[in-house]
C-alpha positions in Angstrom: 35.3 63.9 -187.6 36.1 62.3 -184.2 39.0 65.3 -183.0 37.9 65.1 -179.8 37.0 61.3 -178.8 37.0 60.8 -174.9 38.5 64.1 -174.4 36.7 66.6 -171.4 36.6 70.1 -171.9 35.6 73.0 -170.4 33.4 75.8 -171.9 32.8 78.4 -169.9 30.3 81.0 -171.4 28.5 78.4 -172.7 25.3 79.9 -172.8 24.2 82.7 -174.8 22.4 86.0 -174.4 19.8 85.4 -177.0 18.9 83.0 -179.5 21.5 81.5 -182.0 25.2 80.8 -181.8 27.3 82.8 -179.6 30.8 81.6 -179.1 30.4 79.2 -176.5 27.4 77.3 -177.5 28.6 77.0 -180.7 32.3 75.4 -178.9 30.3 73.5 -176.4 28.2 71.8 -179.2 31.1 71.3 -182.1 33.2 69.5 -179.1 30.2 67.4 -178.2 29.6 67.0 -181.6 33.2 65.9 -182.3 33.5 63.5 -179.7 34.3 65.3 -176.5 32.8 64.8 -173.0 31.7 68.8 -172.7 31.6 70.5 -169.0 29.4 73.5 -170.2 29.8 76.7 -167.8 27.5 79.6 -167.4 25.9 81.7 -164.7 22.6 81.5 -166.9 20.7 78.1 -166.3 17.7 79.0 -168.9 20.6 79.8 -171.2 22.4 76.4 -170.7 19.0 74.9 -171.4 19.0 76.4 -175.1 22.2 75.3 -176.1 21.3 71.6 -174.8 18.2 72.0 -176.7 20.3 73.2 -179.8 23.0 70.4 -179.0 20.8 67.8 -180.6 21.8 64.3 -180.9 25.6 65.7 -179.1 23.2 66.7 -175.9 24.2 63.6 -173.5 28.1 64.4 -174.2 27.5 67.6 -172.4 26.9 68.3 -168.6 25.5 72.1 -167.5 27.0 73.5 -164.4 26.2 77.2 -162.8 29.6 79.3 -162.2 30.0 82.8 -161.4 34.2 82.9 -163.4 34.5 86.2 -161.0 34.4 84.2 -157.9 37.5 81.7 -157.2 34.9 79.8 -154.7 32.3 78.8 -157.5 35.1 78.5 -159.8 37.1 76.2 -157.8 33.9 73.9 -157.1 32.8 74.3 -161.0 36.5 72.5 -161.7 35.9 70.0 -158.7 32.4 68.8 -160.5 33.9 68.4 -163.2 36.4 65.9 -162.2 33.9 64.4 -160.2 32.0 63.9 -163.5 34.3 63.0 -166.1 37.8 62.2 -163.9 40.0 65.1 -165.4 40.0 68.3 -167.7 41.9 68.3 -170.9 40.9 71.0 -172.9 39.5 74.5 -171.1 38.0 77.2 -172.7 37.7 80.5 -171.7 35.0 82.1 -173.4 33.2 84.5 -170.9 33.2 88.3 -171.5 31.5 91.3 -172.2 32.0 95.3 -172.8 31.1 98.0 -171.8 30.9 102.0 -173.2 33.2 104.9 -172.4 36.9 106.0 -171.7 38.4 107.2 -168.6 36.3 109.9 -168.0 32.7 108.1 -169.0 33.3 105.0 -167.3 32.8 104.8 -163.5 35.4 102.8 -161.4 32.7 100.2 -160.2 32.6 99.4 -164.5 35.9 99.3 -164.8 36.8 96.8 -161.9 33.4 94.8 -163.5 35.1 94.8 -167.2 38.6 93.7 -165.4 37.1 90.6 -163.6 34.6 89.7 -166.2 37.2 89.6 -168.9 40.2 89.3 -167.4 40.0 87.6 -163.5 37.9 85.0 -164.7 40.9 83.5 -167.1 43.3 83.3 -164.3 40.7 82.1 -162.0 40.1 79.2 -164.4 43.6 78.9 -164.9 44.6 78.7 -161.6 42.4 75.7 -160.9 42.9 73.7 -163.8 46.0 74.1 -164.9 47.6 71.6 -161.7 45.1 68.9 -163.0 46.9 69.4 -166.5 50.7 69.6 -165.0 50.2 66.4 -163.1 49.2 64.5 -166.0 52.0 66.6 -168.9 49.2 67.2 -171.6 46.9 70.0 -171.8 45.3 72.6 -174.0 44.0 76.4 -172.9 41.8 78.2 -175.6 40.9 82.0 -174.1 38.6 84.4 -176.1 39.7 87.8 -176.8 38.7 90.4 -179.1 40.3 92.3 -182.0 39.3 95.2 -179.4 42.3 94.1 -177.6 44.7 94.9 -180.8 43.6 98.2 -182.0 40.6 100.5 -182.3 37.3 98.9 -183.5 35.1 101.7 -183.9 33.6 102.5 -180.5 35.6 103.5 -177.3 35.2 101.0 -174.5 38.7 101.2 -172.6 38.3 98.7 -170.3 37.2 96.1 -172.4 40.1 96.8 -175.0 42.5 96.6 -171.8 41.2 93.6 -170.6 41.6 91.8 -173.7 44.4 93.0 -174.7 45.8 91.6 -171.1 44.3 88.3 -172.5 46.3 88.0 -175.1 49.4 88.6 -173.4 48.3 86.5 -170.2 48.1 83.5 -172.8 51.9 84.1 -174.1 53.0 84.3 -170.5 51.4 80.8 -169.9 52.0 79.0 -173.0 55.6 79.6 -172.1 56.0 78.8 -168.8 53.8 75.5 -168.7 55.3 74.2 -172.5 57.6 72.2 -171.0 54.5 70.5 -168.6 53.2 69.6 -172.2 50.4 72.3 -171.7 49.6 74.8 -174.8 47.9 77.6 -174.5 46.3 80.1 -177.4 44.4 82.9 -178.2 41.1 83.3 -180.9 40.8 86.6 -181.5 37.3 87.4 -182.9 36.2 90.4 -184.3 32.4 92.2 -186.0 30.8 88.6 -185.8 26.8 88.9 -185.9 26.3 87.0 -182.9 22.7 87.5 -180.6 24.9 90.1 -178.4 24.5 92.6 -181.1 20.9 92.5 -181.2 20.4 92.7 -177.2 23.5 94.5 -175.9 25.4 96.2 -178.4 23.1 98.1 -180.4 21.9 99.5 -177.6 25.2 100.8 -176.7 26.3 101.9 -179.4 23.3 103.2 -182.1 20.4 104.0 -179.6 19.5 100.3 -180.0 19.3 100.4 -184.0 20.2 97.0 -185.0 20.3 97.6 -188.7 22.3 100.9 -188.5 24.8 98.9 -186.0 25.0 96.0 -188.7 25.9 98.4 -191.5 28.3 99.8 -189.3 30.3 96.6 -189.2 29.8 95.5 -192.1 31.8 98.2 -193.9 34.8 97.6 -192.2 35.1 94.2 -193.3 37.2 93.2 -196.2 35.4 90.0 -196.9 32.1 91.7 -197.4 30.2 89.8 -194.7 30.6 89.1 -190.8 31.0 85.4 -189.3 29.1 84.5 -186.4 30.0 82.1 -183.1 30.4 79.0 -185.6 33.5 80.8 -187.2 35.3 81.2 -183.5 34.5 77.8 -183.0 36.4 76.4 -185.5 39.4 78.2 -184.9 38.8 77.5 -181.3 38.6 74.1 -182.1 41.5 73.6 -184.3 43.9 75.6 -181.3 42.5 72.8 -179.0 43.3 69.6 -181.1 46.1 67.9 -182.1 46.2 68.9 -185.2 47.5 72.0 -183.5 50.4 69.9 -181.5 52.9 72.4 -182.6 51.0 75.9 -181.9 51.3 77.3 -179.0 51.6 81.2 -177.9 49.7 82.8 -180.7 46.6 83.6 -181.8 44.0 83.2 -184.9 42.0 86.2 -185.5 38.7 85.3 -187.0 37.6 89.1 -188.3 37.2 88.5 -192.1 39.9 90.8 -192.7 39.7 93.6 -190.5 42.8 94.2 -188.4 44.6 94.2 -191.5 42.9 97.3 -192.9 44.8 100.8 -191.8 41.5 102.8 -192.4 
């Protein structure tokens, strides 16, 4: 498949905390692989390194840059290089995120505000940057990451990051209505209990005193389809939001959770 000939997108959390295929390397090196010019984001050079390394023959499609998505100086000078590489932007993803334990009273305020800018600042930040570059030219398409966190209880209480991404979903309707008449669409992939290398170096330790195994069996059961995706499954629906086969989608989101959300136990 060629989806994505000439096309430049941006992947921010392109990297990975570990070995294997989070979300973003796995988008960064489909789109590469699919024909796309790929403007890979992270604040993690070694990381960047890895998914090059994992990119293959798809490696010279894709240029690394270092960002920090929390700071609208590095942000705004990511989206600069990146029309100073490739001439424009037409597809951005927003992929960067993480959680963090505790409710109200657990969680210190300093966390909090971290969760909020992590998760949520860095979407408009991006946004806010890119989005004139696809209004001048009519034609555009926004893919943010949230997490099935951000629609109901998943098993472990982490309030901010289940605010935050709930706000990501609902920041993405707000856009994809205002800026559908600029030709711009904007959706939401909603992943959920995927075995991506984050469970193995930050979650279990969170969440089952750094127990993989027990923390795996603990997601597995609450998935009806009897076994959990990993990045390559957010990709694709990630993918298909950002092509054209998607012309007509816009506002809504694909939750890639093998069944989960739609359990009421």
């Amino acid at each position: 498949m060629n989806r994505f000939h000439q096309k430049v997108a941006i992947v921010t959390g392109a990297g990975c905390v570990g070995e294997g295929w989070g979300n973003g390397r796995a988008m960064a090196v489909r789109l590469a692989e699919e024909g796309a010019r790929v403007f890979a984001v992270d604040r993690d050079e070694a990381t960047l390194a890895e998914t090059l390394a994992r990119a293959g023959h798809a490696a010279p499609s894709i240029q690394t840059h270092i960002c920090d998505v929390t700071n609208a100086a590095s942000v705004e000078a990511m989206v600069k290089a990146c029309i100073d590489t490739y001439g424009t932007v037409d597809i951005l993803i927003n992929n960067v995120g993480g959680s963090a334990a505790g409710g109200p009273t657990e969680m210190t305020e300093e966390s909090w505000d971290r969760q909020m800018a992590v998760n949520l600042k860095s979407v408009f930040l991006t946004s806010k940057f890119v989005l004139p570059i696809m209004m001048a030219k009519n034609s555009g398409a926004i893919v943010n990451m949230a997490s099935t966190s951000g629609m109901r209880w998943t098993g472990s209480a982490q309030v901010a990051y289940a605010a935050s991404k709930a706000g990501v979903i609902q920041m993405s309707k707000v856009m994809a209505v205002q800026y559908a008449s600029s030709g711009i669409r904007v959706n939401t992939v909603v992943p959920g209990q995927l075995h991506t290398p984050m469970v193995e170096v930050r979650l279990a330790k969170q969440r089952s005193g750094g127990d993989v195994d027990v923390l795996l069996a603990q997601r597995l059961k609450r998935i009806p389809l009897g076994f959990m995706g990993d990045g390559r499954d957010s990709a694709s629906a990630a993918l298909f939001l950002a092509s054209d086969d998607a012309r007509f989608i816009t506002g809504t989101e694909i939750v890639v959770d093998g069944g989960m959300t739609a359990r009421c136990d």
